[in-house]
N, CA, C and O atoms as a printed pandas DataFrame, in Angstrom:
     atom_number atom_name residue_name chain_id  residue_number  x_coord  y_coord  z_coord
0              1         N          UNK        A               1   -2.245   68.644   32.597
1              2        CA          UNK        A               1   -3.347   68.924   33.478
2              3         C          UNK        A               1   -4.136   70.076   32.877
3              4         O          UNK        A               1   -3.637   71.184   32.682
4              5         N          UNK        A               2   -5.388   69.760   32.596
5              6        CA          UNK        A               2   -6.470   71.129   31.779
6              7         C          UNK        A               2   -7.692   70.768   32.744
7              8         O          UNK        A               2   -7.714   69.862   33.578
8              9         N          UNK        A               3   -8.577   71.569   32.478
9             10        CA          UNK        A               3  -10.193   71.402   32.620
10            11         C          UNK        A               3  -11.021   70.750   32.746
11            12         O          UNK        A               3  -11.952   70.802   33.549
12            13         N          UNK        A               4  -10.716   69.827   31.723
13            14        CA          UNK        A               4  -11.089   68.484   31.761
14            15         C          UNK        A               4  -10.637   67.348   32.333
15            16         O          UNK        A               4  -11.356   66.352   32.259
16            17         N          UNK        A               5   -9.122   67.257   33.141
17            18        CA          UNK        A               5   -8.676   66.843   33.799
18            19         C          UNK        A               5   -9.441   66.999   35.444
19            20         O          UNK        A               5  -10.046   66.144   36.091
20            21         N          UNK        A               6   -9.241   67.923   35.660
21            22        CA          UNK        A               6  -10.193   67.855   37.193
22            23         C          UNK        A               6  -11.339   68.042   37.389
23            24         O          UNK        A               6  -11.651   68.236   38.564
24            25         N          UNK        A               7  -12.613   68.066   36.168
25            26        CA          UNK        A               7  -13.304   67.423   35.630
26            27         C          UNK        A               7  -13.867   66.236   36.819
27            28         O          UNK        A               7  -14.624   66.150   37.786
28            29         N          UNK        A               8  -12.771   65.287   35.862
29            30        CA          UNK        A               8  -12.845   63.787   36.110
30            31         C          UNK        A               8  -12.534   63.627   37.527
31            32         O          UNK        A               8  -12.943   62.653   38.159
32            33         N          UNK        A               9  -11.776   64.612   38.082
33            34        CA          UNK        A               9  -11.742   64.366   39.609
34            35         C          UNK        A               9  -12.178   65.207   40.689
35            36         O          UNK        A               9  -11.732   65.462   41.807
36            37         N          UNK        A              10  -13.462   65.660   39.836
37            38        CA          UNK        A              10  -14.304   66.365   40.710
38            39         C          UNK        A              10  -15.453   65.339   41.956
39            40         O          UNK        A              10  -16.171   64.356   41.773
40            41         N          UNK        A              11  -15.122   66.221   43.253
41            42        CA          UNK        A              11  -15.974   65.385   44.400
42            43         C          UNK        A              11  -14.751   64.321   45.206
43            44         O          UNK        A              11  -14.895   63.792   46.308
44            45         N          UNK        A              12  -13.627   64.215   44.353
45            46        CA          UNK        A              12  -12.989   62.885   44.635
46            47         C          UNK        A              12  -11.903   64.164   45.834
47            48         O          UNK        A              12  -11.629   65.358   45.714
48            49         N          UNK        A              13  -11.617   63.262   46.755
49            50        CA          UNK        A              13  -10.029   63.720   47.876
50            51         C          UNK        A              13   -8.369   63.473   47.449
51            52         O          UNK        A              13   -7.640   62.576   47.024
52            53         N          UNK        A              14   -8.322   64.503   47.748
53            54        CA          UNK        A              14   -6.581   64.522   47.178
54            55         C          UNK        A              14   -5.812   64.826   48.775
55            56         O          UNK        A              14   -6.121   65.629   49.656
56            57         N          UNK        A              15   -4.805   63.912   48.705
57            58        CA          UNK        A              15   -4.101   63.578   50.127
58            59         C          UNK        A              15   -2.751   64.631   49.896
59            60         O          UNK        A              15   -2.025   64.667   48.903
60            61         N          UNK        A              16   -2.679   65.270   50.837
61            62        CA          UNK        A              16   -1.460   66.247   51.290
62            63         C          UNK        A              16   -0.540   65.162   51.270
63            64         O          UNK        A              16   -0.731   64.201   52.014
64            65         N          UNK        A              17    0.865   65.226   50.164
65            66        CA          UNK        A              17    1.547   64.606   50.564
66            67         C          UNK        A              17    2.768   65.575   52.041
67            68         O          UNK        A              17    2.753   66.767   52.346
68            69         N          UNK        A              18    3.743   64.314   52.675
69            70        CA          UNK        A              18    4.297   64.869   53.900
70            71         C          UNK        A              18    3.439   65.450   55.318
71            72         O          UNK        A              18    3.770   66.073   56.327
72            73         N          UNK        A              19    2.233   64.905   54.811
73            74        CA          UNK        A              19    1.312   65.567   55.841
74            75         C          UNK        A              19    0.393   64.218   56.785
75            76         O          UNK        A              19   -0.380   63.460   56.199
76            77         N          UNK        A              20    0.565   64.162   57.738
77            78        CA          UNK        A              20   -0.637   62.627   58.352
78            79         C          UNK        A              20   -2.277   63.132   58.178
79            80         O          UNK        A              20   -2.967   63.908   58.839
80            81         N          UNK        A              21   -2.459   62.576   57.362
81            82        CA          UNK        A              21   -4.143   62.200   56.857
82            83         C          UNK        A              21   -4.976   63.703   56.857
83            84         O          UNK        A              21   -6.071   63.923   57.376
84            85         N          UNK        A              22   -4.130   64.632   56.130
85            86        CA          UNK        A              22   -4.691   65.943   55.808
86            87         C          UNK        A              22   -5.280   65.764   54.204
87            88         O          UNK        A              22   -4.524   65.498   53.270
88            89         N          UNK        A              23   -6.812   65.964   54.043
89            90        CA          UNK        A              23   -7.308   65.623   52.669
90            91         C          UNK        A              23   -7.965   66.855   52.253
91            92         O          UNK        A              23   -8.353   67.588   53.163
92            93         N          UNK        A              24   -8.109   67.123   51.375
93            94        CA          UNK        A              24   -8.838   68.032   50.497
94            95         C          UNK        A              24   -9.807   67.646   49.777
95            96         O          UNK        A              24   -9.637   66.481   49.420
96            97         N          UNK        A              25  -11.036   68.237   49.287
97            98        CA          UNK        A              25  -11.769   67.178   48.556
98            99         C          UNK        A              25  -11.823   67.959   47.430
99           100         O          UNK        A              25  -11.499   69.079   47.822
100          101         N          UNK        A              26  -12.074   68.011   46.118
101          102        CA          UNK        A              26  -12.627   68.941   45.145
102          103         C          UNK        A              26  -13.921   69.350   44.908
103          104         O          UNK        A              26  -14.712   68.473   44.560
104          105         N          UNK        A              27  -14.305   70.443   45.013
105          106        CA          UNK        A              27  -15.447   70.948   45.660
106          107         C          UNK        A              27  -15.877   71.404   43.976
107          108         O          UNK        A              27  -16.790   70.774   43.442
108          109         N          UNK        A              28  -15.359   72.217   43.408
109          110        CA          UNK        A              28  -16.024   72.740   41.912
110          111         C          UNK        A              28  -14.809   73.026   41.399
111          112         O          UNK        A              28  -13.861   73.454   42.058
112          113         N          UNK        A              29  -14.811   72.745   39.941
113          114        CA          UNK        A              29  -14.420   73.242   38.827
114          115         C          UNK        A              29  -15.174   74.100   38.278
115          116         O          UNK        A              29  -16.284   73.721   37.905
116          117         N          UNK        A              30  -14.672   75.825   38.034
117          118        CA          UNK        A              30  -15.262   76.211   37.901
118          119         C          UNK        A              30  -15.065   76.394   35.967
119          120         O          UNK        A              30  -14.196   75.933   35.227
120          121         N          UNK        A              31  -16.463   77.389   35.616
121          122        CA          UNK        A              31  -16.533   77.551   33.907
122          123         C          UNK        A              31  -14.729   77.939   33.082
123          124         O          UNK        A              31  -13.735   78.613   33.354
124          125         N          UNK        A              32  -15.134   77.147   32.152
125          126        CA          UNK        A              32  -13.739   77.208   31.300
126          127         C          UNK        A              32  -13.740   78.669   30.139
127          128         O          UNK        A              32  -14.684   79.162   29.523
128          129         N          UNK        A              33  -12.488   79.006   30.169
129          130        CA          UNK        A              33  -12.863   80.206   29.460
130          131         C          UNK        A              33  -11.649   80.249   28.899
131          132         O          UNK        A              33  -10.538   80.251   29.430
132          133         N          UNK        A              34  -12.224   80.310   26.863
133          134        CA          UNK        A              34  -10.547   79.931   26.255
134          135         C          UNK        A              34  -10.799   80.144   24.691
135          136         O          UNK        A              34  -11.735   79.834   23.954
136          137         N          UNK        A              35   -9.556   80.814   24.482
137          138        CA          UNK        A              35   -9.433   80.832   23.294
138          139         C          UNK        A              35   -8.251   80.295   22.559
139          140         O          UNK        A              35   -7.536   79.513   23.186
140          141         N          UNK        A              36   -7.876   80.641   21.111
141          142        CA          UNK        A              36   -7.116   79.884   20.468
142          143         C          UNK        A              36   -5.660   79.739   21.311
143          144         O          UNK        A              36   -4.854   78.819   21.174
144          145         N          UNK        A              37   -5.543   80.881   22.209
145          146        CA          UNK        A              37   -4.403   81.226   23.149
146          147         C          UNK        A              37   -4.277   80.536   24.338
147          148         O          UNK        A              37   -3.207   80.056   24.711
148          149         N          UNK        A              38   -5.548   80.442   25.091
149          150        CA          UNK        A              38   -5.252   80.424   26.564
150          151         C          UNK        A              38   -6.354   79.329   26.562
151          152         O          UNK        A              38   -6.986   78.928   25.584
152          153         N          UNK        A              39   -6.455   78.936   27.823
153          154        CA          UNK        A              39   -7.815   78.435   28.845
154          155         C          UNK        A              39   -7.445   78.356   30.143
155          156         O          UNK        A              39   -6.576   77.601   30.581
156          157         N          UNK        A              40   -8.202   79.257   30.869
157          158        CA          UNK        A              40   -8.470   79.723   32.034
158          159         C          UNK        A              40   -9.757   79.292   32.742
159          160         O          UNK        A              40  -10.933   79.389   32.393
160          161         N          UNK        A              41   -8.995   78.621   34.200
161          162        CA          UNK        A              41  -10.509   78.401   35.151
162          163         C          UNK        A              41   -9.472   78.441   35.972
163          164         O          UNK        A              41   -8.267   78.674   35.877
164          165         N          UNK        A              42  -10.688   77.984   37.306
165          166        CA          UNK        A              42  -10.518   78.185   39.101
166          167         C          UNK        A              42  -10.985   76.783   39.398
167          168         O          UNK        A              42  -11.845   76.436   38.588
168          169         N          UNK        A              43  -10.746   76.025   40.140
169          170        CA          UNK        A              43  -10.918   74.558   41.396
170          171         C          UNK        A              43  -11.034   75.400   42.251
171          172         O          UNK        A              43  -10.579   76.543   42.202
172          173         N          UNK        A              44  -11.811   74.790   43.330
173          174        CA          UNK        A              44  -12.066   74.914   44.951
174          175         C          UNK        A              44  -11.892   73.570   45.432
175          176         O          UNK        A              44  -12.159   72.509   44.869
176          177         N          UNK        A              45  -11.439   73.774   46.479
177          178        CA          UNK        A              45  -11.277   72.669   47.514
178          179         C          UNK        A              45  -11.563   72.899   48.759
179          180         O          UNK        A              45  -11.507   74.037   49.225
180          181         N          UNK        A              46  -11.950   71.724   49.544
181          182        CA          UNK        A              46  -12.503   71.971   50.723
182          183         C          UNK        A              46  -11.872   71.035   51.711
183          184         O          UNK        A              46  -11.565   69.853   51.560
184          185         N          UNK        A              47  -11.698   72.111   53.144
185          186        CA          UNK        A              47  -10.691   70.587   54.088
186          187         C          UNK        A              47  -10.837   71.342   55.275
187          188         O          UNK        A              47  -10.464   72.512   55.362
188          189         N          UNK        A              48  -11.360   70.717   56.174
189          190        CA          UNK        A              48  -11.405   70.674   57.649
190          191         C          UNK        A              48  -10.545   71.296   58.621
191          192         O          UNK        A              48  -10.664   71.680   59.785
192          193         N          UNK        A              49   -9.244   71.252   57.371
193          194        CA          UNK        A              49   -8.164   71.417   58.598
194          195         C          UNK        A              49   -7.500   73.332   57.957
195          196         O          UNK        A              49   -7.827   73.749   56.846
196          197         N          UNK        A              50   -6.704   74.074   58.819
197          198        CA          UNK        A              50   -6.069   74.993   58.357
198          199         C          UNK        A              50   -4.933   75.096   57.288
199          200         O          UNK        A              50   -3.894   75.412   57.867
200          201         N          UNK        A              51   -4.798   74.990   56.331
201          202        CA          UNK        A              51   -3.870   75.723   55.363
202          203         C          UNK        A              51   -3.339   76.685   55.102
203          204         O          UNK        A              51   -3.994   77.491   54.442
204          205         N          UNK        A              52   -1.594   77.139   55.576
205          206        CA          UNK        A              52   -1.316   78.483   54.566
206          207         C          UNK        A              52   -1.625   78.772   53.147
207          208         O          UNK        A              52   -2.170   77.945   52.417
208          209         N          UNK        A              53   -1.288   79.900   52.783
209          210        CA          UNK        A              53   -1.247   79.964   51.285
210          211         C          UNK        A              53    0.337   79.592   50.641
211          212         O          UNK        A              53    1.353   80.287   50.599
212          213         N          UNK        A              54    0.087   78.275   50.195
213          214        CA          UNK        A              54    1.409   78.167   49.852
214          215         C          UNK        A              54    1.043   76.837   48.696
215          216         O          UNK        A              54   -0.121   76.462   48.557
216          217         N          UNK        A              55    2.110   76.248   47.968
217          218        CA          UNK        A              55    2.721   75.103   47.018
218          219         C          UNK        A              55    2.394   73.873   47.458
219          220         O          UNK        A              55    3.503   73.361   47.612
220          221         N          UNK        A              56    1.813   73.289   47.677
221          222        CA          UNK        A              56    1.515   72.109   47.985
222          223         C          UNK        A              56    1.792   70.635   46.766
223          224         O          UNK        A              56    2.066   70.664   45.566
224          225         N          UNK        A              57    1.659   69.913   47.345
225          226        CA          UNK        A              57    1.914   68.419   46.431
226          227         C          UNK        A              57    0.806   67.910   47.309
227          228         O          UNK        A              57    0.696   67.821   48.532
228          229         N          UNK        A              58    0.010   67.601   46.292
229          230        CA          UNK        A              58   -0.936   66.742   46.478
230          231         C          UNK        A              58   -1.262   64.954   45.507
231          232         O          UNK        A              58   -0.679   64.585   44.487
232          233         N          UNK        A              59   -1.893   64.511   45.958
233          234        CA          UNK        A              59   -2.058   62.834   45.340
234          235         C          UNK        A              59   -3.458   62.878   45.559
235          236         O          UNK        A              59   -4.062   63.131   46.601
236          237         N          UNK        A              60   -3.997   62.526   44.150
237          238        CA          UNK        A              60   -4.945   61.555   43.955
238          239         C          UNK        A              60   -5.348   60.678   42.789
239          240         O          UNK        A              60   -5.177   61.045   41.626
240          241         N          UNK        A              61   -5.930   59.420   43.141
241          242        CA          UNK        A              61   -6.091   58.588   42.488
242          243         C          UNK        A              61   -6.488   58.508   40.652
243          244         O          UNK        A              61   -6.124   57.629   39.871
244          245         N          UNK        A              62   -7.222   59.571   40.390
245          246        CA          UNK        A              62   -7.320   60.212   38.987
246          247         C          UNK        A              62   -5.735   60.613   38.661
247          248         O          UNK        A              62   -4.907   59.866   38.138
248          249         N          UNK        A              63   -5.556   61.787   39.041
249          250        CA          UNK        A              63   -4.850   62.460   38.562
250          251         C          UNK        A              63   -3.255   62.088   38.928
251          252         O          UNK        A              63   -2.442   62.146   38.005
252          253         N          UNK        A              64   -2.971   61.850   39.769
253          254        CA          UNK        A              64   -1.606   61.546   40.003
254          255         C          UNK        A              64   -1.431   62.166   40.944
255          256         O          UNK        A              64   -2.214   62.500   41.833
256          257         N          UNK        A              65    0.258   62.473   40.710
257          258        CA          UNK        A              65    0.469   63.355   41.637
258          259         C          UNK        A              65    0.601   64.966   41.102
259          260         O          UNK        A              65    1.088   65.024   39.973
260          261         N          UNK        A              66    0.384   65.800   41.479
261          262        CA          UNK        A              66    0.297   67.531   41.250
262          263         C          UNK        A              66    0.516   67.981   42.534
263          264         O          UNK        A              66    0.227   67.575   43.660
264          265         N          UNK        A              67    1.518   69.599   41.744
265          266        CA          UNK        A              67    1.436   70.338   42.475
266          267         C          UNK        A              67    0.428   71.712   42.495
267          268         O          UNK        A              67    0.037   72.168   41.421
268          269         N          UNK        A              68    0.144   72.161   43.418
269          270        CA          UNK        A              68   -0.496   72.990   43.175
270          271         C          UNK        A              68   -0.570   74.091   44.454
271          272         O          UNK        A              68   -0.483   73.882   45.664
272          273         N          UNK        A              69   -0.779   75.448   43.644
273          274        CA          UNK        A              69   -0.681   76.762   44.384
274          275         C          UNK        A              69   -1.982   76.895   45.175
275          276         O          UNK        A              69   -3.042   76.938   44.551
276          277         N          UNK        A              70   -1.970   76.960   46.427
277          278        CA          UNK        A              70   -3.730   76.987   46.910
278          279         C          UNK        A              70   -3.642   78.304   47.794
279          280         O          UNK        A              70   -2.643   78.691   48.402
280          281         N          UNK        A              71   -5.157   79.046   47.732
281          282        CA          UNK        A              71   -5.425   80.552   48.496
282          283         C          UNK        A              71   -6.343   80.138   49.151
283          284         O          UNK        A              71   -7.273   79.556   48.593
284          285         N          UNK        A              72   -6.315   80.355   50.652
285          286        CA          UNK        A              72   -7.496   80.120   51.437
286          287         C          UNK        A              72   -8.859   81.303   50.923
287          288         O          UNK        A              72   -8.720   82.525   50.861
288          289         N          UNK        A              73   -9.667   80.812   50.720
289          290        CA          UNK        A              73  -10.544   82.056   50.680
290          291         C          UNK        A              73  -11.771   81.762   51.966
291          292         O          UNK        A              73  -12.829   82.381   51.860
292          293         N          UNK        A              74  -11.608   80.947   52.981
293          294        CA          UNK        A              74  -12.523   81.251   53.928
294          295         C          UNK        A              74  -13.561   79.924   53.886
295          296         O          UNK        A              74  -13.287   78.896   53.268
296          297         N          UNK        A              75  -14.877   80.141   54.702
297          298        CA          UNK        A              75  -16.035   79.432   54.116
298          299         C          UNK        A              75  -16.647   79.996   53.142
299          300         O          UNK        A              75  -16.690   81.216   52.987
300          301         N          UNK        A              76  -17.151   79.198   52.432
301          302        CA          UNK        A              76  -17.666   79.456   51.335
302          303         C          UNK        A              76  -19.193   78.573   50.674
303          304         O          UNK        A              76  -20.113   79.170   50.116
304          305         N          UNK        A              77  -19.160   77.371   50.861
305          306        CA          UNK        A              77  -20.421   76.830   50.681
306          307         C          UNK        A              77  -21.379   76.472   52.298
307          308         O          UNK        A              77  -21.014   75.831   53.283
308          309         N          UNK        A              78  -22.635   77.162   52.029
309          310        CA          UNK        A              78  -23.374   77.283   52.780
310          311         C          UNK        A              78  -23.515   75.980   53.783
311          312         O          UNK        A              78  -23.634   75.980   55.009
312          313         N          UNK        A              79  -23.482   75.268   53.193
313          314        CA          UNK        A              79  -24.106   73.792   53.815
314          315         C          UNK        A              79  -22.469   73.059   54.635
315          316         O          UNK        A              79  -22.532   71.925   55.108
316          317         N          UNK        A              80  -21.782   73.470   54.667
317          318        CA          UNK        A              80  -20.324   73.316   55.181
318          319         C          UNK        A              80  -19.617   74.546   56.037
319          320         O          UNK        A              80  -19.741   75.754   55.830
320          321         N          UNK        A              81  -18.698   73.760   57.244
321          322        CA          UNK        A              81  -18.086   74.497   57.486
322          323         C          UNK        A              81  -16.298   74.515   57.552
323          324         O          UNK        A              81  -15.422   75.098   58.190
324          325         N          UNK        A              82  -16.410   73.438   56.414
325          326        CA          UNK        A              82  -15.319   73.483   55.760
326          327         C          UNK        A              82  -14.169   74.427   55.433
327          328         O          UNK        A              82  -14.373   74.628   54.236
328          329         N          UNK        A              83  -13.112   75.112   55.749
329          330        CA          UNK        A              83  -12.584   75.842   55.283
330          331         C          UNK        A              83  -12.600   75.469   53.369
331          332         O          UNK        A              83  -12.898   74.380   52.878
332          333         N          UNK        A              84  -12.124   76.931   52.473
333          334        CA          UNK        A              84  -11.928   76.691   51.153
334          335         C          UNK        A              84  -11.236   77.258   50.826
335          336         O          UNK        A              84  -11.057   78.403   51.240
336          337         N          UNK        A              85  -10.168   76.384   49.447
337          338        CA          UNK        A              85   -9.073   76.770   48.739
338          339         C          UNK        A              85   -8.679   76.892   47.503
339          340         O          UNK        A              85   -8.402   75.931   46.785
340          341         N          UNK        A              86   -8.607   78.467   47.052
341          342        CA          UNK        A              86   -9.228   78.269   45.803
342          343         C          UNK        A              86   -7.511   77.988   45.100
343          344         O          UNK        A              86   -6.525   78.083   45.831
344          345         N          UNK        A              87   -7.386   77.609   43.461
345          346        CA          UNK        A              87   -6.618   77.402   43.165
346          347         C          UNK        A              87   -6.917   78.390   41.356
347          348         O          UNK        A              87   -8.087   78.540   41.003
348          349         N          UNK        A              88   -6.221   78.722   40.802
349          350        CA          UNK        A              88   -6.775   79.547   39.552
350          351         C          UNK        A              88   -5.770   79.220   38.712
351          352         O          UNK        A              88   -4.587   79.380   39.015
352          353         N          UNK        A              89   -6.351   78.518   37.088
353          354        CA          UNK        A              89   -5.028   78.422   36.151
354          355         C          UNK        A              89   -5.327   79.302   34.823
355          356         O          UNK        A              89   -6.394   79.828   34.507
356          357         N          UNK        A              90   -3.824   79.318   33.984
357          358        CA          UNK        A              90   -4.105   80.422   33.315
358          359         C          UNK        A              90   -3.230   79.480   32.086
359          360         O          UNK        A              90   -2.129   79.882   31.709
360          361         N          UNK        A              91   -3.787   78.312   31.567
361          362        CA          UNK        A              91   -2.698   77.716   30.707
362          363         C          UNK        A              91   -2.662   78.206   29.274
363          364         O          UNK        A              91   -3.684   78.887   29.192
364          365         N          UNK        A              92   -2.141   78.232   28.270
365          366        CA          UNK        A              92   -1.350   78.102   27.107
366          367         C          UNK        A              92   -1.815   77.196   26.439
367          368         O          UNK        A              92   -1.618   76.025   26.764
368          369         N          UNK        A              93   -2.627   77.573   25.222
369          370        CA          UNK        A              93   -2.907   76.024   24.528
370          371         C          UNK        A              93   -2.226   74.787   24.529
371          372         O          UNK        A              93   -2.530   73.624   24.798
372          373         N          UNK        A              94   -1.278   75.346   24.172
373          374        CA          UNK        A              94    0.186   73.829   23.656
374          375         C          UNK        A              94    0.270   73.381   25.319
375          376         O          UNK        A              94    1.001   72.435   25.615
376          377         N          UNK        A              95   -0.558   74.147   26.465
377          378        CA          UNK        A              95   -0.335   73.096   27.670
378          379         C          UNK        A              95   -1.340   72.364   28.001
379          380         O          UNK        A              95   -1.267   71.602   28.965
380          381         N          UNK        A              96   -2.373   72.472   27.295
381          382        CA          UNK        A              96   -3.434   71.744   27.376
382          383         C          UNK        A              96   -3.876   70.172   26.679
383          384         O          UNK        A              96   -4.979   69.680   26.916
């Protein structure tokens, strides 16, 4: 999973697994930032419903299944009143 991976599944909904019909949608991938070492970015997601900050497993149709660490950061895009969840990675070339 890199940059270019959620990328491709940007705009698209990823389903809470263990959860009844709790979705997330992917709201932005944000700028990639990387060198021979690292590449680092942030996803946002957006979902209707309340979230702790916690580990989640999520599913979607691109990507599979993933887990992933999500931080509420509030509302955030103007035109929504979506709650948002940001997620931030910090990978390792050889994980990319």
């Amino acid at each position: 999973m890199n940059h270019s991976s959620f990328l491709s599944a940007l705009h698209q909904d990823f389903q809470l697994a263990d959860a009844d019909g709790i979705t997330l949608t992917l709201k932005e991938v944000g700028d990639c930032k990387e060198n021979a070492k690292w590449q680092s970015f942030s996803v946002l997601f957006s979902s209707p419903d309340v979230l702790p900050q916690a580990t989640y497993q999520l599913h979607n149709p691109t990507l599979g299944d993933i887990e992933i660490f999500l931080v509420p950061i509030g509302k955030y895009f103007p035109d929504s009143d979506e709650l948002v969840y940001e997620s931030i990675f910090n990978l390792a070339a050889d994980e990319t």
